[in-house]
C-alpha positions as CSV (number, residue, x, y, z in Angstrom):
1,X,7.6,66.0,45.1
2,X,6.3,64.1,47.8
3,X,4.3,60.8,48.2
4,X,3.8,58.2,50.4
5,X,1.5,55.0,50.5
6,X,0.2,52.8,53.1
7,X,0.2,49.5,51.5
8,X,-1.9,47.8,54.0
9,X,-4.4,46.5,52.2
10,X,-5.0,48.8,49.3
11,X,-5.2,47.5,45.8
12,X,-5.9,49.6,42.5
13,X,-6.4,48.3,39.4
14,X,-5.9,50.3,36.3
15,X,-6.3,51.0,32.6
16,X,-3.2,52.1,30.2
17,X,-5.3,52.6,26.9
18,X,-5.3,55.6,25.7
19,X,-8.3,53.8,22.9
20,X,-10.1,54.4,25.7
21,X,-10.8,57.8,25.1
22,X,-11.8,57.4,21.2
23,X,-14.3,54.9,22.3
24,X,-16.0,57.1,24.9
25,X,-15.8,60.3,22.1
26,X,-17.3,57.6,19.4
27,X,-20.3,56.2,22.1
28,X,-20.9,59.9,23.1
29,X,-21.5,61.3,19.3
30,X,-23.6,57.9,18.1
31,X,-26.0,58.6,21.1
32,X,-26.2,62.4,20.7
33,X,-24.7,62.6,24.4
34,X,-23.2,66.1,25.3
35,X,-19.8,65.8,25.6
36,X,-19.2,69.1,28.0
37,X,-20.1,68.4,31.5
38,X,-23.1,70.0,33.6
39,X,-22.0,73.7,35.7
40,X,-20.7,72.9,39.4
41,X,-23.2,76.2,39.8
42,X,-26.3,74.1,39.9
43,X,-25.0,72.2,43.0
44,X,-23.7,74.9,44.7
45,X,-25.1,76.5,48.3
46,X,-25.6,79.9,48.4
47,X,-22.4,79.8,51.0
48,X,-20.6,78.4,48.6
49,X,-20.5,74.8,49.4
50,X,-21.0,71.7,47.3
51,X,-24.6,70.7,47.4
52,X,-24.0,66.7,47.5
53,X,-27.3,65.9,48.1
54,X,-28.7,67.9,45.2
55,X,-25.9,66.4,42.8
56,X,-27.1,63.0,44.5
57,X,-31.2,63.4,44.1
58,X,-30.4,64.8,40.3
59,X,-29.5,61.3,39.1
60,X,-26.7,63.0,37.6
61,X,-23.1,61.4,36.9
62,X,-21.0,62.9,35.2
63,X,-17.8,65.6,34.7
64,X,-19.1,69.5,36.1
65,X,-17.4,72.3,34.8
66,X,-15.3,74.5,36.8
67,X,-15.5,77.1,34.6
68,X,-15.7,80.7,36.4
69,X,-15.1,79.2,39.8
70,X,-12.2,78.8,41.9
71,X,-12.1,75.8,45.0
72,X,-10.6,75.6,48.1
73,X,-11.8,73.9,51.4
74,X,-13.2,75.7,54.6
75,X,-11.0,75.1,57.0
76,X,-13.4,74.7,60.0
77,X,-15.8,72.1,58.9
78,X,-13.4,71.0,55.9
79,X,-16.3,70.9,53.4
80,X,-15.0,71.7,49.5
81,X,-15.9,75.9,48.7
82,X,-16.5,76.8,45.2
83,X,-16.7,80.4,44.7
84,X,-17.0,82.7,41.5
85,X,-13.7,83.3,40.1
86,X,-12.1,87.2,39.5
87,X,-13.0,87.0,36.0
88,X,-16.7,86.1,37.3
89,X,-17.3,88.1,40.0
90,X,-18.3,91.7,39.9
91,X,-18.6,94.5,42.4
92,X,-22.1,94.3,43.7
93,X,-21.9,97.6,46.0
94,X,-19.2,100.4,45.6
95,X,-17.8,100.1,48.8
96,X,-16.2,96.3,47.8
97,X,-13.1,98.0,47.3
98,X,-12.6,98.4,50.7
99,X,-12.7,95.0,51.3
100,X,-8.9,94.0,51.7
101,X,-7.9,90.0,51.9
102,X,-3.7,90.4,52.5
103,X,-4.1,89.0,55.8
104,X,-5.7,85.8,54.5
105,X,-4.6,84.9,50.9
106,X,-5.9,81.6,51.1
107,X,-7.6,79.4,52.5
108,X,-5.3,76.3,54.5
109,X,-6.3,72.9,54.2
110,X,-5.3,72.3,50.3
111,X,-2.1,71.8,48.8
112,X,-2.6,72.7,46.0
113,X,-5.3,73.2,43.1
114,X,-8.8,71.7,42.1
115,X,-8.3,71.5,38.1
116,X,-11.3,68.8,37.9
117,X,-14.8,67.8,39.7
118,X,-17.0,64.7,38.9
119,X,-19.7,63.2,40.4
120,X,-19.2,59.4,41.0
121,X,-20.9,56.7,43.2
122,X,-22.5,59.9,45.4
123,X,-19.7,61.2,46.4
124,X,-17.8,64.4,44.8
125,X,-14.3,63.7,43.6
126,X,-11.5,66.5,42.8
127,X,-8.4,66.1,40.9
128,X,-5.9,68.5,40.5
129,X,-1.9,69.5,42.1
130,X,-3.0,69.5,45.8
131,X,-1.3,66.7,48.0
132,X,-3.9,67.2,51.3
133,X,-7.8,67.4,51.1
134,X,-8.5,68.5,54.7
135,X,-6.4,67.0,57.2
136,X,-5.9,63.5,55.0
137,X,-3.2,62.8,52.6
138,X,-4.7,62.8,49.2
139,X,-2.0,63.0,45.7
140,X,-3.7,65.0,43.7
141,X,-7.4,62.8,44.0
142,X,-9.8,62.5,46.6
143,X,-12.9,62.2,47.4
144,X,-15.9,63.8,49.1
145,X,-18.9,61.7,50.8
146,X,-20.6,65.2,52.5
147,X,-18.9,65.2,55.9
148,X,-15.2,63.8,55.1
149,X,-12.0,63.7,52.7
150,X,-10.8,60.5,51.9
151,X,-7.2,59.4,49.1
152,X,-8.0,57.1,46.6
153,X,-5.5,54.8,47.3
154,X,-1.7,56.5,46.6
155,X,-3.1,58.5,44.4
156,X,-1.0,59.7,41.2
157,X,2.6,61.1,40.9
158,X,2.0,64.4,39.1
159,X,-1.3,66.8,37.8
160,X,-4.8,65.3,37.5
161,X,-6.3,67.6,34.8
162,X,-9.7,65.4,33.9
163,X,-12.4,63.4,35.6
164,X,-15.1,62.3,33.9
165,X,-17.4,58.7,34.3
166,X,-17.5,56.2,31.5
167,X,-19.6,53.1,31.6
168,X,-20.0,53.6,35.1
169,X,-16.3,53.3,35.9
170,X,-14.6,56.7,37.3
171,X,-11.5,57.7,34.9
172,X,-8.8,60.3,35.4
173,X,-6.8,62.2,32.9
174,X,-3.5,64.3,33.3
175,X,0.4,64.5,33.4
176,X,0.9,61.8,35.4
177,X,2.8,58.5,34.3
178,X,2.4,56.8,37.8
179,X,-1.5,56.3,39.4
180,X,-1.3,53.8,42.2
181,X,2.1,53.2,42.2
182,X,1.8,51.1,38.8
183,X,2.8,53.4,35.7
184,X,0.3,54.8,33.6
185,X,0.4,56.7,30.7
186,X,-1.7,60.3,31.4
187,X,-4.9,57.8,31.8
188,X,-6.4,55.6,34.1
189,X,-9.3,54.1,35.5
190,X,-10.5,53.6,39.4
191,X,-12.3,50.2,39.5
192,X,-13.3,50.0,43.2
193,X,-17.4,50.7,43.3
194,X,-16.7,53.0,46.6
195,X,-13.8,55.3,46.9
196,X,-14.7,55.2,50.5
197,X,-14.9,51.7,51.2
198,X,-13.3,50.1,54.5
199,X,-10.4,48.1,53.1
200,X,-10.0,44.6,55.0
201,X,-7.3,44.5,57.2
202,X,-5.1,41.3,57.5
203,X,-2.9,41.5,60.8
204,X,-0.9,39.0,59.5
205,X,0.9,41.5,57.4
206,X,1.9,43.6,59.6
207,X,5.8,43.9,60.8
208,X,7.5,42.8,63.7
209,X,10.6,44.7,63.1
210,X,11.7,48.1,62.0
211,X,13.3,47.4,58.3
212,X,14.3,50.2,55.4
213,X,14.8,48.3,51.8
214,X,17.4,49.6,48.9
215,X,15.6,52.0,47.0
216,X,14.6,50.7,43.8
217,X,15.8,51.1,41.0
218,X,19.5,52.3,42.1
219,X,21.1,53.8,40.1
220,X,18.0,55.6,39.2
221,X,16.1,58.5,36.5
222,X,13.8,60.3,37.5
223,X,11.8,58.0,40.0
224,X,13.4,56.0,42.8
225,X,11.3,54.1,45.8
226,X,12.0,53.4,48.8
227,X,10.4,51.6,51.1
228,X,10.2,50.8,55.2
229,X,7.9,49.0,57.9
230,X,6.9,50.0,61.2
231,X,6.3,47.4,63.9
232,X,4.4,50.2,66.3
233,X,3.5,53.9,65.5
234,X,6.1,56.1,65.4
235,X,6.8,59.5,63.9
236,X,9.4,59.0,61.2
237,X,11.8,61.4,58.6
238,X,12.7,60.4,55.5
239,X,15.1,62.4,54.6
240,X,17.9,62.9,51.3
241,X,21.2,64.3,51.6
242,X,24.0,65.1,49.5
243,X,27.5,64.2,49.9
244,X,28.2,67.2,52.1
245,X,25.7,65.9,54.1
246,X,23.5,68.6,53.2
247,X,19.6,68.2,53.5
248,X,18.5,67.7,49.6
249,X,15.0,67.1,50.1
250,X,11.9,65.6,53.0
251,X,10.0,63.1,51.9
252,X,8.6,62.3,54.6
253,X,8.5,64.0,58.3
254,X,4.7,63.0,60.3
255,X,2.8,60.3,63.1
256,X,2.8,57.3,60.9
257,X,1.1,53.7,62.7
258,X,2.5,50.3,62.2
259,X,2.4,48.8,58.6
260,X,4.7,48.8,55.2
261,X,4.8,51.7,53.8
262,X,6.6,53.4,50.2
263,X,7.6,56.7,49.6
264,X,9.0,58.1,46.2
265,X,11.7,60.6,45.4
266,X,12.0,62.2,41.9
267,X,15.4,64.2,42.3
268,X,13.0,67.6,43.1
269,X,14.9,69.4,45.7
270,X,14.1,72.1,48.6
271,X,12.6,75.2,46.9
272,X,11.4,72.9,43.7
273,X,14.6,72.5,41.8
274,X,16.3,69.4,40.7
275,X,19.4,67.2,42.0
276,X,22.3,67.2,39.5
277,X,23.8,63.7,38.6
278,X,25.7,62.3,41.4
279,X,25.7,60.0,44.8
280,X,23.1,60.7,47.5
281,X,22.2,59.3,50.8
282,X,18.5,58.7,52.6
283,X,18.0,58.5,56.3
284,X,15.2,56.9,58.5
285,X,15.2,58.3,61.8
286,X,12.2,57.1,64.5
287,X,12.2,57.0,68.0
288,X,13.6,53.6,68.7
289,X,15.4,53.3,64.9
290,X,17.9,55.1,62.4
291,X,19.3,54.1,58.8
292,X,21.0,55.1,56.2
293,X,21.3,53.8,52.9
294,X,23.2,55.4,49.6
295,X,21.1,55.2,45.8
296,X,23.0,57.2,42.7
297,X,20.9,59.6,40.5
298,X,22.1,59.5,36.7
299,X,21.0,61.8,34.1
């Protein structure tokens, strides 16, 4: 698994109480409040798309159930598509068996899928296994404001299973121990008021020399970080290797711009497996700089 944060400027704060979650079933069955979320079907388009707007003028805010539908995102305008599941849909005409979709299983610009939808703040936010909403990168939460994807901050380290709103904060609910690179354990709370706020950017953080830290902690199980600055924009690999020298895993391999960034490897492996117990080395390769650095996986 892959994940990488640009710490420039981005701060989360978040909640581990699982109480949480018996206070908002307690508040929900003093005041009579439905606990089940409204239909995504009420704010969709005919083509399919999510009718922000409508989901905006309804006043509503709140979990919407996925139920029957499938997402993914068109990839020309990038807008989220919600479309009736096989179990929903039904052969309108006889001649839909004709129709053959081999040449175009899916649709790109997801990584994964949509397991949750809520509204929050105007704006339509999905959780689920993807790690890229449109062309952004977006661990497994991001948000939609009607014309654009956007991460909420580094996102979490495994599945996002539940959104809902409580008390007019967003909360998130899944498998993951790690939201914002701060553990957390399956729950957690975003505090900022916009997920798509401009964050304030203070140049005097920003590095004057290439640099790649000791990953942290070393020896390490499961989760080891590693982190490395940029003093210009560079494309950059990340990448393990075994002691054959043999490529283990990428973790990171894109166009990244000048700042401090952190990226996290779990012991997955090409092809989703796991790294046995042993010694293992990570590289940094840019255009102007290369290092390498050795970290030790116990099990």
């Amino acid at each position: 698994m892959k994940r990488i944060l640009k710490s420039i400027g981005i701060t989360a704060s978040l909640l581990l109480a699982t109480g949480l979650l018996a206070i908002g079933v307690t508040s929900a069955i003093a005041n009579d409040v439905p606990t089940a979320g409204r239909s995504i079907e009420e704010f969709i388009n005919p083509d399919g798309s999510f009718d922000l707007e409508a989901a905006r003028l309804s006043g509503y805010q709140g979990s919407l159930d996925l139920e029957g539908y499938e997402s993914a995102i068109d990839p020309v305008t990038g807008r989220p598509l919600f479309q009736p599941s096989a179990a929903k849909a039904t052969a309108d005409h006889p001649d839909d068996i004709y129709w053959d979709n081999s040449i175009s299983p899916s649709l790109p610009g997801v990584g994964g899928t949509v397991y949750a939808a809520t509204v929050f703040n105007g704006q339509l936010i999905v959780g689920g296994s993807f790690q890229v909403a449109g062309d952004v990168l977006a661990y497994r939460i991001a948000s939609w404001d009607g014309s654009s994807w956007s991460p909420l901050g580094s996102g979490m380290n495994y599945y996002v299973n539940a959104l809902t709103v409580y008390d007019d904060t967003l909360i998130a609910g899944g498998e993951f121990t790690i939201a914002g690179n701060k553990v957390s354990a399956y729950l957690a709370r975003w505090t900022k008021s916009d997920p798509t706020d401009v964050v304030e950017f203070d140049p005097d953080n920003l590095p004057t020399h290439y640099n790649m830290s000791q990953s942290y902690p070393n020896p390490f199980n499961p989760i080891t970080t590693i982190e490395f600055n940029l003093p210009k924009r560079s494309h950059v690999t990340v990448t393990i290797y075994n002691l054959l020298g043999q490529q283990v895993q990428s973790l990171v391999d894109q166009e990244l711009s000048v700042g401090n960034y952190k990226v996290t490897w779990d012991g997955s492996t090409f092809g989703g497996g796991h790294a046995s117990t042993g010694v293992y080395f990570y590289r940094i390769v840019t255009e102007d700089f290369t290092e390498t650095k050795k970290m030790v996986l116990l099990k």
